[in-house]
N, C-alpha and C positions, 0 to 999 in steps of 0.2 A: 504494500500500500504506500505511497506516496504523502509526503508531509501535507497537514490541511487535509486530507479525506478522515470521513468521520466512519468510525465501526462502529454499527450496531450488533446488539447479541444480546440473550437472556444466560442468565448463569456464567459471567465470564470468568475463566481463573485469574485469581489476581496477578501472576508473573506474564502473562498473555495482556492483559490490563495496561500494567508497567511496562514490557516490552514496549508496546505501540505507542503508548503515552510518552518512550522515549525519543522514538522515530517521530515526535510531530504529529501524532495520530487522533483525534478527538474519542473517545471511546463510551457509550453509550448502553447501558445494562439493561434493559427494561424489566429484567424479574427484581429488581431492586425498587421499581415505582410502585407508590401503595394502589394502584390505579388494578395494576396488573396483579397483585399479590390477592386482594379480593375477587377478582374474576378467575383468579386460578384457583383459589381456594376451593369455590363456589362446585368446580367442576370436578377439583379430585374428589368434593364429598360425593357429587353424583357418581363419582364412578366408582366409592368405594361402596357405598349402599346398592348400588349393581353387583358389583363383587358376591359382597353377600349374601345378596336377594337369591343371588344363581348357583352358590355355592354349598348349598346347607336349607333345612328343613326350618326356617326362620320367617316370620313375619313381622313388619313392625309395624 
């Protein structure tokens, strides 16, 4: 990537982070915004109450 380009990513590792932030890189996390943290929540609860639901003789 070239200095001034911005990376976007969810979950960055921080030495990936740093690396690029060395080179001039803008670096951008979006599972770090509370925007995104909520609607992801949202979603693993539905997909673990699927889990469940389909895994075992349970109702809730």
């Amino acid at each position: 990537m070239k200095p001034g380009s911005v990376f976007t990513a969810g979950i960055i590792p921080k030495d990936l982070a740093q690396f690029a932030s060395e080179k001039g890189v803008s670096v951008f996390d979006y599972a770090n915004t509370e925007e995104f943290q909520i609607l992801n929540a949202e979603i693993t609860a539905e997909g673990a109450i699927m889990i469940a639901l389909s895994n075992g003789n349970i109702t809730l």
